[in-house]
NUMARTI-229348 format. One line per 3 residues: number of its first residue (from 0); for each residue x, z, y of N, C-alpha, C. Coordinates in nm, 3 decimals. Each point is the difference from the previous one (the first is absolute). Example, Ala and Ser with C-alpha at 12.3 -4.5 7.8 and 13.67 -1.06 7.14 Angstrom:
0	1.319:0.780:-0.569:-0.089:0.000:0.119:0.090:0.000:0.120 | -0.035:-0.072:0.105:0.082:0.006:0.119:-0.077:0.073:0.109
end
This chain:
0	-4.573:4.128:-3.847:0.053:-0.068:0.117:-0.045:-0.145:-0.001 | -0.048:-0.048:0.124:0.002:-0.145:0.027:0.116:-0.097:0.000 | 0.037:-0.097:0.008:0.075:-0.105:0.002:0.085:0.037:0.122
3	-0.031:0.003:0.088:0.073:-0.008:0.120:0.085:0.145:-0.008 | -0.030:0.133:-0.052:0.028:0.122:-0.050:0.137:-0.033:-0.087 | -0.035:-0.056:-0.095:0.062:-0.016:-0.148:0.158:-0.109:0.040
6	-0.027:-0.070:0.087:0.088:-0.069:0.085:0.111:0.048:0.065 | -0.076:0.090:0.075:0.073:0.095:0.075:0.086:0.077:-0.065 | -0.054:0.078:-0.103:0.098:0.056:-0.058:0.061:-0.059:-0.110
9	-0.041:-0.130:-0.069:0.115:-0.043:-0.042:0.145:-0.066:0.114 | -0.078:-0.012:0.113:0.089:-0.057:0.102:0.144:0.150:0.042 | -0.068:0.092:-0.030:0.107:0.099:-0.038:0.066:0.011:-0.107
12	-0.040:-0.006:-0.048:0.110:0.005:-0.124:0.063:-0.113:-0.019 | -0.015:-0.115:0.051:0.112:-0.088:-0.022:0.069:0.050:0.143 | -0.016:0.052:0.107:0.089:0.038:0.079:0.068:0.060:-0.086
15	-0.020:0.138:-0.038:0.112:0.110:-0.081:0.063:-0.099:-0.103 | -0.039:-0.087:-0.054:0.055:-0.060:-0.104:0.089:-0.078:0.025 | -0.023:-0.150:0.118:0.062:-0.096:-0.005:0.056:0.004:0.175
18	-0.053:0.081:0.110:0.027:-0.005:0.123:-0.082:-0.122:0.024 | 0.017:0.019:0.132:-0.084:-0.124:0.119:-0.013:-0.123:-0.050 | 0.106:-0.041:0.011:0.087:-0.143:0.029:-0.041:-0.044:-0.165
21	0.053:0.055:-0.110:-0.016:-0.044:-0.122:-0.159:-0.022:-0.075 | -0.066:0.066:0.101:-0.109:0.006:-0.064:-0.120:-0.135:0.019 | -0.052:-0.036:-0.080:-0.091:-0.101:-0.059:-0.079:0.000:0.033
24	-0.126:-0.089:0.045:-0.135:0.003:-0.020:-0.008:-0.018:-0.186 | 0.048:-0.064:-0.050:-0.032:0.028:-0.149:0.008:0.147:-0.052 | 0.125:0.079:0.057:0.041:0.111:-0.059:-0.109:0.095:0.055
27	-0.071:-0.007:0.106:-0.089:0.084:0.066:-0.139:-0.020:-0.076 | -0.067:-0.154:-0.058:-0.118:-0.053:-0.029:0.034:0.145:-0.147 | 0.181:-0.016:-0.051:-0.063:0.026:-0.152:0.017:0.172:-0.002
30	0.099:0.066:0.126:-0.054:0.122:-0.046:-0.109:0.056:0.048 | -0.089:-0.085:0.084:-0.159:0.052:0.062:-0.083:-0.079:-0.139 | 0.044:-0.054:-0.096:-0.110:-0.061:-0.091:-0.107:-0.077:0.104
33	0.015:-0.079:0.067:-0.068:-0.104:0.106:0.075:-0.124:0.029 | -0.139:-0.066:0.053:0.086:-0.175:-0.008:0.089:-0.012:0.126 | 0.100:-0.061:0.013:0.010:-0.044:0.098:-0.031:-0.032:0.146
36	-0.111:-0.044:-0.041:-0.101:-0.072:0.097:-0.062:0.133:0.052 | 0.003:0.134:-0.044:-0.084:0.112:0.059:0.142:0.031:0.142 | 0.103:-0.031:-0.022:0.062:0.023:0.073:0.016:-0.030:0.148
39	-0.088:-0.093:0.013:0.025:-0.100:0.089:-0.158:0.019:0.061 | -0.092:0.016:-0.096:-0.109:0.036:0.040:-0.049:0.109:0.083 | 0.089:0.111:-0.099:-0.042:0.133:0.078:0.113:0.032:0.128
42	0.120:-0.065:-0.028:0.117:0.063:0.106:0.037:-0.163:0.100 | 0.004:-0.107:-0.050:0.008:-0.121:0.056:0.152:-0.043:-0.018 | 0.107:0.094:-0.066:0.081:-0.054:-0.050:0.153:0.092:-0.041
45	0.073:0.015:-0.085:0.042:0.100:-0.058:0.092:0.064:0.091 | 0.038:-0.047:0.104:0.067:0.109:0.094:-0.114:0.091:0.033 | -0.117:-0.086:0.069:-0.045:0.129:0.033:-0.062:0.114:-0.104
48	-0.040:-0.057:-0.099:0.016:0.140:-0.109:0.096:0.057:-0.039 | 0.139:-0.043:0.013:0.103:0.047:0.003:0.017:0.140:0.112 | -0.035:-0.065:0.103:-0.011:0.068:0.139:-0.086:0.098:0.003
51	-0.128:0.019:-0.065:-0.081:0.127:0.030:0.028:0.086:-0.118 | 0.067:-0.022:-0.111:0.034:0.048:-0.089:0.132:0.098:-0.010 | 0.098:-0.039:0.115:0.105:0.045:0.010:-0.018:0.129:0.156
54	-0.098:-0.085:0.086:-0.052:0.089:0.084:-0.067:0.148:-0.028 | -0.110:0.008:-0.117:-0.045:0.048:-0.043:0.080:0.086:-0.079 | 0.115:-0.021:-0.071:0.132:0.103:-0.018:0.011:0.084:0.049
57	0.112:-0.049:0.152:0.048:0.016:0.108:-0.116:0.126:0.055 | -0.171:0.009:0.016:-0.048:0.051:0.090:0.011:0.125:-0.139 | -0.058:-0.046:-0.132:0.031:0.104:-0.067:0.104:0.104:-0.041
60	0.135:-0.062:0.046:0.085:0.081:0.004:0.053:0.063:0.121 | -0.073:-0.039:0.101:0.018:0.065:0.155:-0.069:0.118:-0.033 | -0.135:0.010:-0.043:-0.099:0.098:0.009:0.053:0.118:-0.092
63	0.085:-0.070:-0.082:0.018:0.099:-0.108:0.161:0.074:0.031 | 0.087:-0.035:-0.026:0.137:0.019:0.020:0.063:-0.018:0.159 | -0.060:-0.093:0.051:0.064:-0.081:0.083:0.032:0.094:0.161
66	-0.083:0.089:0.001:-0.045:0.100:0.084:0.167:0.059:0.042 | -0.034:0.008:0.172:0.192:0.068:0.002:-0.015:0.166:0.027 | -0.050:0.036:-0.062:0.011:0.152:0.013:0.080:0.032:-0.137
69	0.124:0.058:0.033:0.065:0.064:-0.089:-0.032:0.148:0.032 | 0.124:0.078:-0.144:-0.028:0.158:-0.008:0.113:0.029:0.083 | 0.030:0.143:0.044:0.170:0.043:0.060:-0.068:0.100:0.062
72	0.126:0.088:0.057:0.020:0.079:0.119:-0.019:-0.092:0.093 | 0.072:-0.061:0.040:0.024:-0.060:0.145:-0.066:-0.190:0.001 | 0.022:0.012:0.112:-0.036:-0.203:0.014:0.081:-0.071:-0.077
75	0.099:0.050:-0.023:0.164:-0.128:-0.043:-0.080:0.055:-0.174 | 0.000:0.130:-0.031:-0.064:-0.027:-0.131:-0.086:-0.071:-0.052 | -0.109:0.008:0.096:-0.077:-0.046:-0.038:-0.004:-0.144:-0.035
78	0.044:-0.047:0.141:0.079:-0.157:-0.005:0.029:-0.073:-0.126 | 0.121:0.141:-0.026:0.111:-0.090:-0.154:-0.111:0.015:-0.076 | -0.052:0.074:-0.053:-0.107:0.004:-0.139:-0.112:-0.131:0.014
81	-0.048:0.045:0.112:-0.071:-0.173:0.037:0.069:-0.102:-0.047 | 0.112:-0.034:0.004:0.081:-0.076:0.033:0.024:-0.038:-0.186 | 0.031:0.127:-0.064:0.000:0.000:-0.151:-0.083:-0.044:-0.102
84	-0.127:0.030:0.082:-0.122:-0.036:-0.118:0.039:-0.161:0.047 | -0.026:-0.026:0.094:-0.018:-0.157:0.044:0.148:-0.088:-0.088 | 0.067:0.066:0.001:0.105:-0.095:-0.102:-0.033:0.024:-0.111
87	-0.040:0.085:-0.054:-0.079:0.041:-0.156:-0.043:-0.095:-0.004 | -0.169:-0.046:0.077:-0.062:-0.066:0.007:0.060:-0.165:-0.038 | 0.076:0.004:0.105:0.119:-0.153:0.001:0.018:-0.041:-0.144
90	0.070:0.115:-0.117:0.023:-0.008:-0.087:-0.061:-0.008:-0.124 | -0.139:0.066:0.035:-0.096:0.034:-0.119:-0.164:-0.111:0.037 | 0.037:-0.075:0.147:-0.099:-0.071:-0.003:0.091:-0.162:0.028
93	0.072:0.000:-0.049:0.093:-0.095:0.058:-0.037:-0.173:0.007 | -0.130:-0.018:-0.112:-0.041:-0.116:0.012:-0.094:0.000:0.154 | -0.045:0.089:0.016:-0.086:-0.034:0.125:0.087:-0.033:0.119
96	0.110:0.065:0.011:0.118:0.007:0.128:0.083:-0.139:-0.062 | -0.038:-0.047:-0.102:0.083:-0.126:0.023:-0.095:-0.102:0.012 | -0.093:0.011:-0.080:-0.174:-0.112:0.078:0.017:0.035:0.125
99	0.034:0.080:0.054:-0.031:0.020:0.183:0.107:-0.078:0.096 | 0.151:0.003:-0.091:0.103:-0.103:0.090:-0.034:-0.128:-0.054 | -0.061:-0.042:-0.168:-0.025:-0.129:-0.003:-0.092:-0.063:0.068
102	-0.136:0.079:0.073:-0.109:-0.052:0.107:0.086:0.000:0.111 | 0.129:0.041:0.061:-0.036:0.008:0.135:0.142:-0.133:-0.031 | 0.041:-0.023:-0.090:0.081:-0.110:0.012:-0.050:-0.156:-0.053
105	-0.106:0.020:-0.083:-0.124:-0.105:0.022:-0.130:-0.028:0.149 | 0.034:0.108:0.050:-0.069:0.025:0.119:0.072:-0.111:0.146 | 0.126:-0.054:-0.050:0.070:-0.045:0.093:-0.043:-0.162:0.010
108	-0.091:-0.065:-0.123:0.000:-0.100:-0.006:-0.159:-0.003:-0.008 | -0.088:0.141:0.033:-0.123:-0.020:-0.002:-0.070:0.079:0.125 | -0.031:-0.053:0.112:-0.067:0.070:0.070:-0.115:0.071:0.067
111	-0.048:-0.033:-0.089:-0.143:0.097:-0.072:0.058:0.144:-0.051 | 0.083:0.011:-0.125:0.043:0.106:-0.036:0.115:0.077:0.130 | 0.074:-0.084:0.038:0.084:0.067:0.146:-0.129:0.073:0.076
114	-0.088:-0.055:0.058:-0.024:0.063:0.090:-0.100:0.121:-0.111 | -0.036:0.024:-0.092:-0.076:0.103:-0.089:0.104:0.137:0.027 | 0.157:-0.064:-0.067:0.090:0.109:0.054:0.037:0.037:0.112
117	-0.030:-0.063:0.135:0.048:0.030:0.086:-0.056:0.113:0.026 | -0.170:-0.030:0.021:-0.118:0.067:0.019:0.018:0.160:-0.075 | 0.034:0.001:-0.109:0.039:0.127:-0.111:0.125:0.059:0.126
120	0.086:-0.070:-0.014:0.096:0.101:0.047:-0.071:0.044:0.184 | -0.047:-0.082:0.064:-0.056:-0.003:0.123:-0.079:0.184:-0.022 | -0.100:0.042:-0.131:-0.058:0.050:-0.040:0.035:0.166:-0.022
123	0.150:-0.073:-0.085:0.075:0.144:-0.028:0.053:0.055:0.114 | 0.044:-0.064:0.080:0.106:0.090:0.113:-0.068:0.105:0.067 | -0.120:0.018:0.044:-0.070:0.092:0.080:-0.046:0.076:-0.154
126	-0.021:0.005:-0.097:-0.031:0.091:-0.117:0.149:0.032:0.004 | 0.123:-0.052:-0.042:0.110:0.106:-0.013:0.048:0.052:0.092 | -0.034:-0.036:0.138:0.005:0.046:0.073:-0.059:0.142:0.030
129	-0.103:-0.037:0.009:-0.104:0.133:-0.008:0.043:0.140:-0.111 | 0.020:-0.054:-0.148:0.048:0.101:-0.061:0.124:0.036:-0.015 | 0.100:-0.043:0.052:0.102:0.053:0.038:0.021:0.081:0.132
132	-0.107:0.022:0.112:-0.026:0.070:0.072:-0.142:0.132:-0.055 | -0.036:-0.022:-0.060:-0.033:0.089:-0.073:-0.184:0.022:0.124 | -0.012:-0.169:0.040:-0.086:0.067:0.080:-0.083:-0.145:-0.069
135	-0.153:0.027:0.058:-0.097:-0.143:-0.042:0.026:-0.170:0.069 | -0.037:-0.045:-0.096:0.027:-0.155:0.050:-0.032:-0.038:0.149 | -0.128:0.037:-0.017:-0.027:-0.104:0.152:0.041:0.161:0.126
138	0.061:0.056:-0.025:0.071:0.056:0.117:0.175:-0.019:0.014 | 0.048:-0.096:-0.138:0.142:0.008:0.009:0.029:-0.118:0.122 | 0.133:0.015:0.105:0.016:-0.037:0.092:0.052:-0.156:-0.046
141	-0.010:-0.066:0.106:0.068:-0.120:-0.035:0.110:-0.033:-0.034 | 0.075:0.058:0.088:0.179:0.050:0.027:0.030:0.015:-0.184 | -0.108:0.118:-0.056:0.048:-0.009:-0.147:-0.038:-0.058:-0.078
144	-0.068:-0.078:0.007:-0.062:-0.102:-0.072:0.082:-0.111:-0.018 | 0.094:-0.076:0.125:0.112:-0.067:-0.008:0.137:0.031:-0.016 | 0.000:0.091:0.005:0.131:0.096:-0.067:-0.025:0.096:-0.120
147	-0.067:0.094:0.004:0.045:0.049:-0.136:-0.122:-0.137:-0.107 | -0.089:-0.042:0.051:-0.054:-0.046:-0.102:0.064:-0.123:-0.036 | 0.033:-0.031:0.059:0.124:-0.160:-0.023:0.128:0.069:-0.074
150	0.031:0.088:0.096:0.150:0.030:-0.122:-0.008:0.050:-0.140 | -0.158:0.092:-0.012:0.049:0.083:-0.124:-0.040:-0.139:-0.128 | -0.082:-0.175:0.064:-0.061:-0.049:-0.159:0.136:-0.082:0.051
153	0.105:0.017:0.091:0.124:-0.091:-0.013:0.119:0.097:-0.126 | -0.009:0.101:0.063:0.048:0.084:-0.153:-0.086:-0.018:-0.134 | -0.086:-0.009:-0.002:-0.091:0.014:-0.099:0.045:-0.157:-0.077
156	-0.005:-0.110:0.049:0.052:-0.102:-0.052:0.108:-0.001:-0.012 | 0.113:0.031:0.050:0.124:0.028:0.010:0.037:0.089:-0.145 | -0.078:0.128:-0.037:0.014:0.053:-0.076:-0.003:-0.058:-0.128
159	-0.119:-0.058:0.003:-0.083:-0.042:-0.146:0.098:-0.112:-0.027 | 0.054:-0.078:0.042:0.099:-0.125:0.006:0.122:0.014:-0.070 | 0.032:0.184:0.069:0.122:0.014:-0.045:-0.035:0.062:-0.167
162	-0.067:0.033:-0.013:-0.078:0.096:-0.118:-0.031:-0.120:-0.136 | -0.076:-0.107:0.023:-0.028:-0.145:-0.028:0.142:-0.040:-0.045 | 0.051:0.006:0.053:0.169:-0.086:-0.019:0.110:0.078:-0.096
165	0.042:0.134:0.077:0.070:0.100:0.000:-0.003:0.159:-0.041 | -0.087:0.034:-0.106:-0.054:0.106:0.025:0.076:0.108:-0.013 | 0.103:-0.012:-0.051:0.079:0.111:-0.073:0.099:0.042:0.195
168	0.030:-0.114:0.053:0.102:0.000:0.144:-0.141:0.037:0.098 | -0.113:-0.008:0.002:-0.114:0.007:0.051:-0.002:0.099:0.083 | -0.023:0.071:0.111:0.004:0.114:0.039:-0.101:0.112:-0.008
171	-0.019:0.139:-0.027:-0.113:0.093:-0.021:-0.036:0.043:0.113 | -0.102:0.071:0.018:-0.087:0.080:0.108:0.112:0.054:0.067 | 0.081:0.069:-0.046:0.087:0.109:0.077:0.066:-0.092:0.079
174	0.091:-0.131:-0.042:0.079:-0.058:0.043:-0.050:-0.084:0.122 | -0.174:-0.054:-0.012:-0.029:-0.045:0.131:-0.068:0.058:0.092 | -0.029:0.148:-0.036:-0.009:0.083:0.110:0.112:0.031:0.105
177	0.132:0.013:-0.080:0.178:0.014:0.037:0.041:-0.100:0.100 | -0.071:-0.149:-0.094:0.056:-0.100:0.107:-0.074:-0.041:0.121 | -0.136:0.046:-0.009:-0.113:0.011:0.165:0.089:0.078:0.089
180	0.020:0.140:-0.045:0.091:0.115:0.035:0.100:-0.089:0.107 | 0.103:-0.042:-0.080:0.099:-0.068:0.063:0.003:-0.094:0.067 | -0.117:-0.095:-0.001:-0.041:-0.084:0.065:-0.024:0.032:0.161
183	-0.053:0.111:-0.030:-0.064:0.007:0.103:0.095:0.100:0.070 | 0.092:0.082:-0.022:0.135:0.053:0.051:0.063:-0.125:0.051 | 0.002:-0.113:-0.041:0.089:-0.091:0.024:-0.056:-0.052:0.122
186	-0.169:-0.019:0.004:-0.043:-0.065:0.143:0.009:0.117:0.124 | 0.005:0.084:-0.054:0.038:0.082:0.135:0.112:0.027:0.034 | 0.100:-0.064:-0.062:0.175:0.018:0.065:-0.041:-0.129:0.108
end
């Protein structure tokens, strides 16, 4: 690996290690074995290697896990099991889901990184959209693109938050399939 490589992934592992916010350009120079000064060279300054490093997660764990197709008989099964791995996930990848609330709450005082996330989530809504209709991206409608794709990464943060904080009171697949259920009994009274 090159410098800018070796960076990168030491720029991960001080994510898993130390999170966002705690992390160093020293602590990054020493687990990439590189100077300093490569930091700035190759990325122009440690957020943003911070930033493609944590991105680069994020796309790796979309591609891999992140996917909303669960197993079941029915939709609501399928739903909760979706719904299960992704708190698994919460739990067993938990430094990345907390690097992800420490960027978007460093994100408030940097707007370069705000608008990186905006753009991401701008990104996801017509993809979860799309696969929660079970049909291709550039044919999912707009209508769901601002509704289900806005509501399901408002649960999705909602979830991971409570999971992050609370895990044991946290709720499972079954339980927020139950409470869509009722939710949505409730908007039609």
């Amino acid at each position: 690996m090159g410098n800018r490589e070796d960076l990168l992934a030491g720029a991960r592992r001080c994510l898993e290690e130390k999170g966002y916010l705690r992390t160093t350009v020293r602590d990054i120079s020493s687990a990439a074995s590189v100077s300093m000064a490569a930091i700035g060279y190759h990325f122009g300054s440690r957020e943003a290697l911070l930033n493609q490093a944590l991105f680069a997660a994020m796309d790796e764990w979309a591609a891999g896990s992140g996917r909303l197709a669960g197993q079941g008989d029915t939709a609501e099964e399928r739903y909760a099991d979706m719904w299960d791995r992704k708190i698994q996930d919460f739990g067993d990848m938990r430094w990345l889901w907390t690097a992800n609330v420490e960027a978007f709450v460093h994100a408030q005082s940097s707007p370069e990184l705000l608008a990186v996330l905006a753009e991401s989530q701008r990104r996801s809504r017509p993809m979860v959209a799309a696969q929660l209709r079970g049909v291709p991206e550039e044919v999912v409608a707009e209508e769901d693109v601002r509704s289900l794709g806005s509501v399901h990464l408002a649960l999705l943060t909602g979830v991971m938050v409570q999971c992050l904080t609370d895990a044991e009171s946290a709720p499972n697949g079954r339980e927020i399939a139950q409470g869509l259920r009722r939710m949505a009994e409730l908007l039609e009274s």
